[in-house]
PDB file with SEQRES, HELIX, SHEET and CRYST1 records, atoms N, CA, C and O in Angstrom:
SEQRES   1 A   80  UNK UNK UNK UNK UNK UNK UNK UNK UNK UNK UNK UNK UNK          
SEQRES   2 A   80  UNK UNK UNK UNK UNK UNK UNK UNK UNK UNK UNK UNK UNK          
SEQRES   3 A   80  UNK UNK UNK UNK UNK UNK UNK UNK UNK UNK UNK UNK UNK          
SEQRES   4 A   80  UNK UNK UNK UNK UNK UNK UNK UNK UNK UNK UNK UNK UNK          
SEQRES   5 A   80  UNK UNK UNK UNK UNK UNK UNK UNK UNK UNK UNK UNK UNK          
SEQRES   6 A   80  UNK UNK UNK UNK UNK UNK UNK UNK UNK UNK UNK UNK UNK          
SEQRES   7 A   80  UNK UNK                                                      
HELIX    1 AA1 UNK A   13  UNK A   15  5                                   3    
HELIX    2 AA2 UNK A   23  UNK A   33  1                                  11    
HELIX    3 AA3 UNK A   37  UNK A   39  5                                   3    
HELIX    4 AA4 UNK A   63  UNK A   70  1                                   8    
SHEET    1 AA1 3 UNK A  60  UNK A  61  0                                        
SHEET    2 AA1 3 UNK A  52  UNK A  53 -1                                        
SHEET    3 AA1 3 UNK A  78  UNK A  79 -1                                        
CRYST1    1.000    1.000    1.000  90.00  90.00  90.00 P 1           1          
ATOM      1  N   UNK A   1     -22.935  -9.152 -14.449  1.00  0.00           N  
ATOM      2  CA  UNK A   1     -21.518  -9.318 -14.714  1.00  0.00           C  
ATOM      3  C   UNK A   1     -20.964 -10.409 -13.799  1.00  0.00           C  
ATOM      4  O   UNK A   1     -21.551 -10.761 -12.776  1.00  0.00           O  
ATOM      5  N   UNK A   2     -19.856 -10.907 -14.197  1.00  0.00           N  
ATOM      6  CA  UNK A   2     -19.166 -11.980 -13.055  1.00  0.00           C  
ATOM      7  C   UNK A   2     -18.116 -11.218 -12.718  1.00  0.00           C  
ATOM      8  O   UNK A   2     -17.793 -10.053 -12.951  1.00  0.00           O  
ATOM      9  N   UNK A   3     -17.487 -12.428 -11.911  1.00  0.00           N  
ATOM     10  CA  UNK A   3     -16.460 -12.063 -10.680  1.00  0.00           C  
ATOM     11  C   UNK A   3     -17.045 -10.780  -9.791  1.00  0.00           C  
ATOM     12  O   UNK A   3     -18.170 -10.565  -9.340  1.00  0.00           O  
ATOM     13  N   UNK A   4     -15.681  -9.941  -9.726  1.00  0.00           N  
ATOM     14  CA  UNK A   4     -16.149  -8.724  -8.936  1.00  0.00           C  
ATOM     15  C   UNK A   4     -16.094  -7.242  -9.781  1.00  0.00           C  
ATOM     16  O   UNK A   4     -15.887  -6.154  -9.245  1.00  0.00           O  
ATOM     17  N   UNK A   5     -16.299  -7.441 -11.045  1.00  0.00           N  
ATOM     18  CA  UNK A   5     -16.736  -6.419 -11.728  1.00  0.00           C  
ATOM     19  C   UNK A   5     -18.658  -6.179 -11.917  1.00  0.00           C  
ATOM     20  O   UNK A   5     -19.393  -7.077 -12.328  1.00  0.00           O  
ATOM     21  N   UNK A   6     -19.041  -5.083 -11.595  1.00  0.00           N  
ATOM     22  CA  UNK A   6     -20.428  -4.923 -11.240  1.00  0.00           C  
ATOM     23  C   UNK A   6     -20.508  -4.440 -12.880  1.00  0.00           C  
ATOM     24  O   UNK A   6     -19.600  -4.282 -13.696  1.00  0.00           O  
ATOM     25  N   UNK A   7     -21.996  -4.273 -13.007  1.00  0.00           N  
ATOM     26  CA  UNK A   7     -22.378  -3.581 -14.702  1.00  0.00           C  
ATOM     27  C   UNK A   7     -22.164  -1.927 -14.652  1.00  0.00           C  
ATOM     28  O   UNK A   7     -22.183  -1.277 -15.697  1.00  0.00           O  
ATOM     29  N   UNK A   8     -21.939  -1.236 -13.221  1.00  0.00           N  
ATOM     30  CA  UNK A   8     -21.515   0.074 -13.143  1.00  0.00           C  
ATOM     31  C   UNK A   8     -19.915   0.417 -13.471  1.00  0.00           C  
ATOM     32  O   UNK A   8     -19.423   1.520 -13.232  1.00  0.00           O  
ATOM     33  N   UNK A   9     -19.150  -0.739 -14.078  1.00  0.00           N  
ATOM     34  CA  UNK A   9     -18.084  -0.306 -14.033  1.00  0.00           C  
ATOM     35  C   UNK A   9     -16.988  -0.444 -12.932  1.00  0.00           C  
ATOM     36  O   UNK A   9     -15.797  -0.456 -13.245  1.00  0.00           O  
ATOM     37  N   UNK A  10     -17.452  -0.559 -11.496  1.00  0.00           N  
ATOM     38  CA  UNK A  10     -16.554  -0.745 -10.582  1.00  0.00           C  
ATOM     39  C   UNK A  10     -16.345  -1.820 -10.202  1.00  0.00           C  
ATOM     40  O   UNK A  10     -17.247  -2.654 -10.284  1.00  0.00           O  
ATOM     41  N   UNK A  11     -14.974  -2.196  -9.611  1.00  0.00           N  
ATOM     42  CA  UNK A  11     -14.879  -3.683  -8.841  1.00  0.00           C  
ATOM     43  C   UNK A  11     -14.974  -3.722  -7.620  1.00  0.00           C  
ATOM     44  O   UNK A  11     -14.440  -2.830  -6.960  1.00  0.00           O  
ATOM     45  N   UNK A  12     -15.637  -4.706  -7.030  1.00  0.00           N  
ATOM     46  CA  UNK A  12     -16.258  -4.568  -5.609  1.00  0.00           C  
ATOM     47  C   UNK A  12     -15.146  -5.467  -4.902  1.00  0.00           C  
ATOM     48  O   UNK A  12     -14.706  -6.428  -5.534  1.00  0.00           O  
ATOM     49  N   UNK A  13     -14.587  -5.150  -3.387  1.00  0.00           N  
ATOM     50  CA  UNK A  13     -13.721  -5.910  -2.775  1.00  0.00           C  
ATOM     51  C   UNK A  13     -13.407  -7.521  -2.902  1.00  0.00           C  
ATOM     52  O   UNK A  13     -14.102  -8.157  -2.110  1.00  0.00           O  
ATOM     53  N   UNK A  14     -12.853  -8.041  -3.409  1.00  0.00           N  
ATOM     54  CA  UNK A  14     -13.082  -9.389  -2.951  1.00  0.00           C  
ATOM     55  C   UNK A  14     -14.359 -10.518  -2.695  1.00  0.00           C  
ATOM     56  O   UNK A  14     -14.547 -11.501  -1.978  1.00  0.00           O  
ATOM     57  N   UNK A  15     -15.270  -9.583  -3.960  1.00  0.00           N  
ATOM     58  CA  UNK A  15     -16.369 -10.400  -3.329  1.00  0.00           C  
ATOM     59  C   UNK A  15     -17.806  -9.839  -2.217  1.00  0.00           C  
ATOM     60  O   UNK A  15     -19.012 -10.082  -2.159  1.00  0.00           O  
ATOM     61  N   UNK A  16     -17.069  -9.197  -1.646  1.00  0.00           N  
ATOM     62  CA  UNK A  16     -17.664  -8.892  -0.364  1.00  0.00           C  
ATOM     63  C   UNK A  16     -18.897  -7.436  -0.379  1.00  0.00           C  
ATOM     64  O   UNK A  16     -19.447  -6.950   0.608  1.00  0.00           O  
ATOM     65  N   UNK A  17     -19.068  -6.976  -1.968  1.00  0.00           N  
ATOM     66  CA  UNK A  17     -19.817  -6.173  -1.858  1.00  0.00           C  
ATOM     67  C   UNK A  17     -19.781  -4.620  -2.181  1.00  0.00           C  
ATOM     68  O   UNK A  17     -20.586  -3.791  -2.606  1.00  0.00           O  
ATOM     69  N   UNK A  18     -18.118  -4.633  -1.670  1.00  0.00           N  
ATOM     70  CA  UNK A  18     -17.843  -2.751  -1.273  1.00  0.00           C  
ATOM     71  C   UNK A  18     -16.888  -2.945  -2.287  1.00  0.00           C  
ATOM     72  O   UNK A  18     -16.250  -3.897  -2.736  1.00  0.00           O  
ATOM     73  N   UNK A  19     -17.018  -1.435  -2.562  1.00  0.00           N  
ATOM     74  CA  UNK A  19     -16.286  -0.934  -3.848  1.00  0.00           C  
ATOM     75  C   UNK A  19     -14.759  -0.514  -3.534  1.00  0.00           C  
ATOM     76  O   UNK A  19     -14.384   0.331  -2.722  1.00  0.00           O  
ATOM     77  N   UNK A  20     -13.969  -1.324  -4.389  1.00  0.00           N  
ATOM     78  CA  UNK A  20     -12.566  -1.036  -4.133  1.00  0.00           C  
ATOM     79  C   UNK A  20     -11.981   0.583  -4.745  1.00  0.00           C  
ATOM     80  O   UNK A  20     -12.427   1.200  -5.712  1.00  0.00           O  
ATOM     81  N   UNK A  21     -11.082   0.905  -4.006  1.00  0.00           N  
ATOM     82  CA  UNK A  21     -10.545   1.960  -4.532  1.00  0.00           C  
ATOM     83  C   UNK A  21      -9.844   2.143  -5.906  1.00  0.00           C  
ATOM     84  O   UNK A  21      -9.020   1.328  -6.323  1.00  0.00           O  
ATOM     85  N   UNK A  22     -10.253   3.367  -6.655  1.00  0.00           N  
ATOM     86  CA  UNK A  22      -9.307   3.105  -7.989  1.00  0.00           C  
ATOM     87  C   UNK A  22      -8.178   3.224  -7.993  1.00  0.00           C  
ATOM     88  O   UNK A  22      -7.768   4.290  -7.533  1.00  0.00           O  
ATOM     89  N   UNK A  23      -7.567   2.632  -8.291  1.00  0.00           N  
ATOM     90  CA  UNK A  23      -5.627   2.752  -8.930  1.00  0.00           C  
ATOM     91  C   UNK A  23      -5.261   4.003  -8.282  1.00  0.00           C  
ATOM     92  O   UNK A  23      -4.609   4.158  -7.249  1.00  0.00           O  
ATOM     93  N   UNK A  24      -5.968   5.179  -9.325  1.00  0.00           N  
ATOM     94  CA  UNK A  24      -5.502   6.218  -9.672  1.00  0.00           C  
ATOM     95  C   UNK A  24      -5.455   6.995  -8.366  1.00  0.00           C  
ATOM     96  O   UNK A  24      -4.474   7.612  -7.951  1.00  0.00           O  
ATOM     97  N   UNK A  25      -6.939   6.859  -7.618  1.00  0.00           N  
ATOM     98  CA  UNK A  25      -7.252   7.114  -6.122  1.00  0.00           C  
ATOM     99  C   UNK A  25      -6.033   6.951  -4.798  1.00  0.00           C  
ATOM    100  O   UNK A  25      -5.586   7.761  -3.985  1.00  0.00           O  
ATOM    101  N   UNK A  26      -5.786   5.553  -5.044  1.00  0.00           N  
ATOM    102  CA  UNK A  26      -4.886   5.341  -4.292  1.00  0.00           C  
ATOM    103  C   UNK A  26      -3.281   5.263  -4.504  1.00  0.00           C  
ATOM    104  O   UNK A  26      -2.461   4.867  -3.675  1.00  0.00           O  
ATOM    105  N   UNK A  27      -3.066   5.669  -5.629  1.00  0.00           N  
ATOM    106  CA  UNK A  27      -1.726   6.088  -5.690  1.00  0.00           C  
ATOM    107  C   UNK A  27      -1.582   7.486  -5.609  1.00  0.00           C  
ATOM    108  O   UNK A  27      -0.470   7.892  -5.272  1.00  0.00           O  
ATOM    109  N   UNK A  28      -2.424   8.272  -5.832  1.00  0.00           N  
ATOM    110  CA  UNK A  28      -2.566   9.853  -5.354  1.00  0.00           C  
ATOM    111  C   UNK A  28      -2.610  10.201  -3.695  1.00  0.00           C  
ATOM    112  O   UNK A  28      -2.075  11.087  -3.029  1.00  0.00           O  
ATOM    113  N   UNK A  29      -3.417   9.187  -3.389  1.00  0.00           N  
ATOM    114  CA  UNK A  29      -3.125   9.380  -1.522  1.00  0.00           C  
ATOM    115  C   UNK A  29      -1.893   8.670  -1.188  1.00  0.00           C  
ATOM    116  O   UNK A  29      -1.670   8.796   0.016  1.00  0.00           O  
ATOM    117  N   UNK A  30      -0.943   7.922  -1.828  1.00  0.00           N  
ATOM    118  CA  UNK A  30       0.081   7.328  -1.689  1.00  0.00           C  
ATOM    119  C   UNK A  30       1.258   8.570  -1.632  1.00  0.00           C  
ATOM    120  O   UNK A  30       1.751   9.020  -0.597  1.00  0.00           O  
ATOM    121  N   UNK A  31       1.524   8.934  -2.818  1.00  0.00           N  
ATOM    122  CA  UNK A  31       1.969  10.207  -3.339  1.00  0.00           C  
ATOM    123  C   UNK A  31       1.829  11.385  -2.008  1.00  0.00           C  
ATOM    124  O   UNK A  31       2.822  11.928  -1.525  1.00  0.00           O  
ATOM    125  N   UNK A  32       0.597  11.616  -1.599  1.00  0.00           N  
ATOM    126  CA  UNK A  32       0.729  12.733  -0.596  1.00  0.00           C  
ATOM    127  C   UNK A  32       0.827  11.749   0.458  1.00  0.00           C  
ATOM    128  O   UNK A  32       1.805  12.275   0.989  1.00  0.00           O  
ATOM    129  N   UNK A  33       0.699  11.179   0.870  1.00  0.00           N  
ATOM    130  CA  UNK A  33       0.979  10.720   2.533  1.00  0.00           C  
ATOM    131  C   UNK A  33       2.773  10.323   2.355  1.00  0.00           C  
ATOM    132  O   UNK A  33       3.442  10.401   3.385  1.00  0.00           O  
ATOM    133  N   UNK A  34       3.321  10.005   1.340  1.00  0.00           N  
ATOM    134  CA  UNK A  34       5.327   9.886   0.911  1.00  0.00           C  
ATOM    135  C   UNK A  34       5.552  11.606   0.950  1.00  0.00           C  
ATOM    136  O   UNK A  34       6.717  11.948   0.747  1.00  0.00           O  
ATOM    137  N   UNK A  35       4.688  12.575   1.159  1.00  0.00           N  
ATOM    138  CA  UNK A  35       5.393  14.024   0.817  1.00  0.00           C  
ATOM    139  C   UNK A  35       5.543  14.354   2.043  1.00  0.00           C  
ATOM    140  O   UNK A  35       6.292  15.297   2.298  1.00  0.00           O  
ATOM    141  N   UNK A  36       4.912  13.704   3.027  1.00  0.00           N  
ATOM    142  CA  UNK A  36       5.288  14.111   4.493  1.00  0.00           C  
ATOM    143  C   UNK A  36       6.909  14.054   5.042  1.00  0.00           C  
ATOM    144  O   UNK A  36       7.675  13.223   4.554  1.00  0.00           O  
ATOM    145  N   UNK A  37       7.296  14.863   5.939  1.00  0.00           N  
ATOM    146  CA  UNK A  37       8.046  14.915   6.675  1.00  0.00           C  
ATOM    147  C   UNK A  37       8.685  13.351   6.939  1.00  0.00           C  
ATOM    148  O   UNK A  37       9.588  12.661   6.464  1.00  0.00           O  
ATOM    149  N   UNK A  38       7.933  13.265   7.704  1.00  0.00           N  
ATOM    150  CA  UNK A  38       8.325  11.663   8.393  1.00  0.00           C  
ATOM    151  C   UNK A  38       7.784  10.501   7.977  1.00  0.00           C  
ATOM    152  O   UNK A  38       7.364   9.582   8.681  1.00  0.00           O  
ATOM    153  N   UNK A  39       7.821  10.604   6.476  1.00  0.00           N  
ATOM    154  CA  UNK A  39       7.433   9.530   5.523  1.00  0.00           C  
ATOM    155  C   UNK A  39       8.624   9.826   4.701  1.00  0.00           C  
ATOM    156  O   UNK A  39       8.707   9.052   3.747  1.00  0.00           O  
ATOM    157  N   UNK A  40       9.688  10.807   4.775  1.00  0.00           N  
ATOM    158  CA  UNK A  40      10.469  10.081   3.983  1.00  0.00           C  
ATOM    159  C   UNK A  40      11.424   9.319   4.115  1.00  0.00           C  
ATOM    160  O   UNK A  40      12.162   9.081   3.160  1.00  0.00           O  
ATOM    161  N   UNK A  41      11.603   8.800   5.265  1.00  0.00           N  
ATOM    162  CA  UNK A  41      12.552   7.858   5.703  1.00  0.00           C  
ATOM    163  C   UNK A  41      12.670   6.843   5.771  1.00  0.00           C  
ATOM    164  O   UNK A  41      11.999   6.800   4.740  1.00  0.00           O  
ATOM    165  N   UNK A  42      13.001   5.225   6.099  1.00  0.00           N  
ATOM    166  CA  UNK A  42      12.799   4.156   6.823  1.00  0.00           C  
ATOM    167  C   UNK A  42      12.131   4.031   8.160  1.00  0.00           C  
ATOM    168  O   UNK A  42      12.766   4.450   9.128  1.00  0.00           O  
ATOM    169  N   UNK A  43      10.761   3.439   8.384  1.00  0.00           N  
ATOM    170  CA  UNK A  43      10.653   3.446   9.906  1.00  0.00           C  
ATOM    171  C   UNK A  43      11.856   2.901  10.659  1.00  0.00           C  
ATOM    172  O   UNK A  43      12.361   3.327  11.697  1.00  0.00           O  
ATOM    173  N   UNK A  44      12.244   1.734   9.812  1.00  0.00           N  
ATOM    174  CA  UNK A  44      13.063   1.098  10.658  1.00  0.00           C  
ATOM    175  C   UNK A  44      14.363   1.286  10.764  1.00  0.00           C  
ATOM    176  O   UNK A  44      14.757   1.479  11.914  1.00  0.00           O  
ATOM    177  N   UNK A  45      15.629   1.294   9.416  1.00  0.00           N  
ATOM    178  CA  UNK A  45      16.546   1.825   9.550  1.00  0.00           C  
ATOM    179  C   UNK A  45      17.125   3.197   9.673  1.00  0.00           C  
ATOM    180  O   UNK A  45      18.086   3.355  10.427  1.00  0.00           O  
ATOM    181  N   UNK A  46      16.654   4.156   9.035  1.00  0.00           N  
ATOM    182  CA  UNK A  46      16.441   5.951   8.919  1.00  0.00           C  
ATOM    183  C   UNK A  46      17.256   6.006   7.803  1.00  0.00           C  
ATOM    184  O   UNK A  46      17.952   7.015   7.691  1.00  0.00           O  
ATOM    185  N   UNK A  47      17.342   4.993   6.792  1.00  0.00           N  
ATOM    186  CA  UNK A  47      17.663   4.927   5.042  1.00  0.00           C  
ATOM    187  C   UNK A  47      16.775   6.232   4.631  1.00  0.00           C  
ATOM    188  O   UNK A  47      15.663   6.488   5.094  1.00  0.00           O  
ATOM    189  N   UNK A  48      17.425   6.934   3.757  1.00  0.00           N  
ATOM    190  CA  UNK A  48      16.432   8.020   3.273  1.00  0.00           C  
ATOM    191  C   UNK A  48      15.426   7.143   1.957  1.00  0.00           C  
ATOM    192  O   UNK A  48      15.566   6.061   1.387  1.00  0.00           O  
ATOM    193  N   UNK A  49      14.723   7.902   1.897  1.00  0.00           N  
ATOM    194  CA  UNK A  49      13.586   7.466   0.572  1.00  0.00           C  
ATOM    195  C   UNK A  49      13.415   6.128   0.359  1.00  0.00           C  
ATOM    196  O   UNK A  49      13.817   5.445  -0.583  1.00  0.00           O  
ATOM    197  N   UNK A  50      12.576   5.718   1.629  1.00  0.00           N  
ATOM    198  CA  UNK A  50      12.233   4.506   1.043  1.00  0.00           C  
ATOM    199  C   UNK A  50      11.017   4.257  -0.183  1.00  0.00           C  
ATOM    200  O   UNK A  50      10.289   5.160  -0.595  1.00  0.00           O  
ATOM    201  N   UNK A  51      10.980   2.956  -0.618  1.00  0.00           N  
ATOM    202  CA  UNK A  51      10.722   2.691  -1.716  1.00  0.00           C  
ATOM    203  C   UNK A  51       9.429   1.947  -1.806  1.00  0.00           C  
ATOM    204  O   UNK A  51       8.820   1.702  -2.847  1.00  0.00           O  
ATOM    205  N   UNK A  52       8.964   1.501  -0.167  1.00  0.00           N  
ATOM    206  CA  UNK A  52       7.896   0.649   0.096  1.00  0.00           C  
ATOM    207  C   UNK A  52       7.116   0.866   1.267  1.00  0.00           C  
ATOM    208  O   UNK A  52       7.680   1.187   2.313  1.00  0.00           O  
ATOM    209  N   UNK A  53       5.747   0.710   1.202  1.00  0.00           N  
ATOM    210  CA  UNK A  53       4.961   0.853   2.414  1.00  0.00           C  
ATOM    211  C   UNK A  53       4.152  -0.460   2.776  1.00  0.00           C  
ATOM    212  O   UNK A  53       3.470  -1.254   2.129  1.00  0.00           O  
ATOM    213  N   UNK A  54       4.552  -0.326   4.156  1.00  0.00           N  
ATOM    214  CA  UNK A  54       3.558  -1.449   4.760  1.00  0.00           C  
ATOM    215  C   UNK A  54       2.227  -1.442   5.090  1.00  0.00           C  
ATOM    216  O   UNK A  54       1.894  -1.163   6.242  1.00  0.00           O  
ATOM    217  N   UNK A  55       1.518  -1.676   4.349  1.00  0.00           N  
ATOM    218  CA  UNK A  55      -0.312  -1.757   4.310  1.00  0.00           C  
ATOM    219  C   UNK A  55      -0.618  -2.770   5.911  1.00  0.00           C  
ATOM    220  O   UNK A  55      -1.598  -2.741   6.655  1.00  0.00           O  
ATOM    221  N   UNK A  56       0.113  -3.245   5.964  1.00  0.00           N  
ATOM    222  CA  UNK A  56      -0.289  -3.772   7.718  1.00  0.00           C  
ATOM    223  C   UNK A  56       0.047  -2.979   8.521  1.00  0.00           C  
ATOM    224  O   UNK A  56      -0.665  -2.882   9.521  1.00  0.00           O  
ATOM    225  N   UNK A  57       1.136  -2.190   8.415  1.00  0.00           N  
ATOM    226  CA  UNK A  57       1.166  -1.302   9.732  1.00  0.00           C  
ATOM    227  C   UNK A  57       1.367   0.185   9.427  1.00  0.00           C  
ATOM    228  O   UNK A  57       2.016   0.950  10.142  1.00  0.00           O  
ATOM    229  N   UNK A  58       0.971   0.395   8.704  1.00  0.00           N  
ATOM    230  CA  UNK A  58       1.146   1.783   7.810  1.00  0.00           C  
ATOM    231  C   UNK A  58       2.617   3.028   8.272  1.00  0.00           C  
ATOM    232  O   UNK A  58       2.705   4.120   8.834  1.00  0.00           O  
ATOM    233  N   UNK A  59       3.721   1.863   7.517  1.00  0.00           N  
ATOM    234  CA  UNK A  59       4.953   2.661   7.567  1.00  0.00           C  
ATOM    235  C   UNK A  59       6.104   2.470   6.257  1.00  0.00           C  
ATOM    236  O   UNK A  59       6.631   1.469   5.773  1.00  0.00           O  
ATOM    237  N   UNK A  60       6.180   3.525   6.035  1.00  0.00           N  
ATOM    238  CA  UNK A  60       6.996   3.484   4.890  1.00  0.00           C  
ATOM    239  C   UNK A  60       8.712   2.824   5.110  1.00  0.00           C  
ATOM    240  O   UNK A  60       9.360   3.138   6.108  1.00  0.00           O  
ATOM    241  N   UNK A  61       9.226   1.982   4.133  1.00  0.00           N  
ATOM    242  CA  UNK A  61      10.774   1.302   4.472  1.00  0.00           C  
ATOM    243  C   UNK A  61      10.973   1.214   2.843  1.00  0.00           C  
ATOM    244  O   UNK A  61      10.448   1.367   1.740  1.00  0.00           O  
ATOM    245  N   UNK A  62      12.360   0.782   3.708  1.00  0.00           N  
ATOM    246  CA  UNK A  62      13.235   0.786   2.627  1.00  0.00           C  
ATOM    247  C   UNK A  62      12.901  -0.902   1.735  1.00  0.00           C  
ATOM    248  O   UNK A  62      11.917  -1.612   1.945  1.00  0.00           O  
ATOM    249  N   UNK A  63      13.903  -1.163   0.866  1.00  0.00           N  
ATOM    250  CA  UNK A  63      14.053  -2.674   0.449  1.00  0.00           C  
ATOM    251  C   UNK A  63      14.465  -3.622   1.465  1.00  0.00           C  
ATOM    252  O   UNK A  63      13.721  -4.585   1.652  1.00  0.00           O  
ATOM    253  N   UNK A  64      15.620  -3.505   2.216  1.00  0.00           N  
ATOM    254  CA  UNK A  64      15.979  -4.538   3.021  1.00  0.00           C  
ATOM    255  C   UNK A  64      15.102  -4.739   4.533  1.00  0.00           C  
ATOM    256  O   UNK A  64      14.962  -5.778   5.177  1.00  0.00           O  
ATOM    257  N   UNK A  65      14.544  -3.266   4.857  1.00  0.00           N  
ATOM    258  CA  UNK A  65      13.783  -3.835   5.591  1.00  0.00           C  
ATOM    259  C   UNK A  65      12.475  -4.349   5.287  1.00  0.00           C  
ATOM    260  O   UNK A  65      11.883  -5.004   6.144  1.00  0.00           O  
ATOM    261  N   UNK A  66      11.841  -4.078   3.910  1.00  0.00           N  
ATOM    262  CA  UNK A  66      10.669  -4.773   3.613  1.00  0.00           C  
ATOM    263  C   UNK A  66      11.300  -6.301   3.624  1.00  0.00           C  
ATOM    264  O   UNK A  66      10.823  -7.246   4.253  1.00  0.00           O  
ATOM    265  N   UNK A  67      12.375  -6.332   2.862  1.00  0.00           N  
ATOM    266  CA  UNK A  67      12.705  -8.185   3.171  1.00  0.00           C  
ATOM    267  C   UNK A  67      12.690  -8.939   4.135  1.00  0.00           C  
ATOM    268  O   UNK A  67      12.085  -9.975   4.409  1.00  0.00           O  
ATOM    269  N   UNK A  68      13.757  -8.024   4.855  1.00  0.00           N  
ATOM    270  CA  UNK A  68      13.281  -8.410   6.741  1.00  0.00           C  
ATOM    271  C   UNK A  68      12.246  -9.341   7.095  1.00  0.00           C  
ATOM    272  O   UNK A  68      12.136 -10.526   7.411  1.00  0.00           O  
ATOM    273  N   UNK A  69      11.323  -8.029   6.860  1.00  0.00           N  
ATOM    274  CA  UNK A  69       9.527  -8.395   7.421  1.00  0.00           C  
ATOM    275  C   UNK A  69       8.971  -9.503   6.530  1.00  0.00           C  
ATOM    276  O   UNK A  69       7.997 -10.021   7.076  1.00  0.00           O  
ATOM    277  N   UNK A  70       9.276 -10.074   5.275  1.00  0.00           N  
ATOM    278  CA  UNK A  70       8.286 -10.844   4.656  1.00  0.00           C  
ATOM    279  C   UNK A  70       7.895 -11.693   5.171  1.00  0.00           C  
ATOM    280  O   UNK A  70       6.684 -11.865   5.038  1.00  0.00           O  
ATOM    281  N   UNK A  71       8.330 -12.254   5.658  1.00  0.00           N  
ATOM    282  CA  UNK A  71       7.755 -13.388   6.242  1.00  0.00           C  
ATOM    283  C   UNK A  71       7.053 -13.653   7.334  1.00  0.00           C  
ATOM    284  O   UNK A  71       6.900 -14.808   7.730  1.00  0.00           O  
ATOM    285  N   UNK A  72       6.410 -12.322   8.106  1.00  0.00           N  
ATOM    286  CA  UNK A  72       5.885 -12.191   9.218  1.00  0.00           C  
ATOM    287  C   UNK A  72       4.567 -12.368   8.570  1.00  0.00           C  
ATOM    288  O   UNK A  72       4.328 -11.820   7.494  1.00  0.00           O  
ATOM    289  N   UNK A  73       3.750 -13.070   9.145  1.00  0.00           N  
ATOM    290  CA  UNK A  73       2.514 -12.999   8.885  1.00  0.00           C  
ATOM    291  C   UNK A  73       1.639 -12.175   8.684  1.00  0.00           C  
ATOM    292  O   UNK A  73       1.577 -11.249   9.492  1.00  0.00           O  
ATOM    293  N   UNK A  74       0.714 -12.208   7.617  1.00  0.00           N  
ATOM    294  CA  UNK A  74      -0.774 -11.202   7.451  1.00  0.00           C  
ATOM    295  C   UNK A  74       0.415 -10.093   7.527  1.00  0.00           C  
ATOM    296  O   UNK A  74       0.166  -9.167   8.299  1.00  0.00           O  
ATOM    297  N   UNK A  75       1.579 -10.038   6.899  1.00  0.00           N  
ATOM    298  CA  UNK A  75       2.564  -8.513   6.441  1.00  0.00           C  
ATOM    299  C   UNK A  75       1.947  -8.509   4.361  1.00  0.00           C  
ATOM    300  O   UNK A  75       2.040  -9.361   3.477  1.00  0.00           O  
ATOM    301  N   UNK A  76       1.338  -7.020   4.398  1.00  0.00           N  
ATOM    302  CA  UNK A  76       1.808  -6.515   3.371  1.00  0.00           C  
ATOM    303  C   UNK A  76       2.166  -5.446   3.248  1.00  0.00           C  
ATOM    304  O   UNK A  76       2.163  -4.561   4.104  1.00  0.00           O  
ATOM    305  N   UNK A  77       2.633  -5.376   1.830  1.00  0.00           N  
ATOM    306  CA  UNK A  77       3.462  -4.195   1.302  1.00  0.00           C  
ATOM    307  C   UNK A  77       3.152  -3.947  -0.210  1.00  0.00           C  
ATOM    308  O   UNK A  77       2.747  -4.707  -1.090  1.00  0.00           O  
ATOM    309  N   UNK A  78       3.454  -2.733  -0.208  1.00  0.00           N  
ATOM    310  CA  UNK A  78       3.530  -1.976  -1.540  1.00  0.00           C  
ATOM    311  C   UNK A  78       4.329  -0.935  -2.304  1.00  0.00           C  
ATOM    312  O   UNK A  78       4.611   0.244  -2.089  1.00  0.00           O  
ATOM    313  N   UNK A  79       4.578  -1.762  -3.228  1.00  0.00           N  
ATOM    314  CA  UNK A  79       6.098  -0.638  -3.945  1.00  0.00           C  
ATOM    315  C   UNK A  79       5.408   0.645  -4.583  1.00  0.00           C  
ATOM    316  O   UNK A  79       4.277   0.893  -4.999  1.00  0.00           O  
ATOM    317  N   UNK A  80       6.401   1.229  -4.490  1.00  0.00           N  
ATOM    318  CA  UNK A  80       6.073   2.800  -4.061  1.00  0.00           C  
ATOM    319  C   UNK A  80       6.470   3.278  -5.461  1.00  0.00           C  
ATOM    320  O   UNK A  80       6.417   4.475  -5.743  1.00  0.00           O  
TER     321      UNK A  80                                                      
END                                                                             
């Protein structure tokens, strides 16, 4: 097969070999790690229910503070 789809069906990271997580996988651990206590807030402002998590520093925010941050380097995020 090309790119990073293997003939088993899975897609391997970037190239690099290792098998990426499925969708479904990681929006289910998304889902329970947002049911926590102190995931439902803004790290940064204390906005209730934020809407986005930061995959660089693993903290859940709101919209304006994900905007904030864009532009900080090697920052990502993911809408929730």
């Amino acid at each position: 097969m090309s790119g990073n789809f293997r003939s088993d069906g899975t897609i391997s990271a970037a190239g690099r070999g290792q098998v990426c997580v499925s969708t479904a996988d990681k929006n289910a651990q998304f889902r329970k790690l947002r049911q926590l206590r102190e995931n439902s807030i803004c790290f940064d402002c204390s906005n209730t229910r934020p809407t986005w998590a930061s995959c660089t520093y693993g903290m859940y925010e709101d919209l304006l503070t994900c905007f904030e941050n864009w532009f900080t380097p090697n920052y990502v995020v993911r809408s929730l």
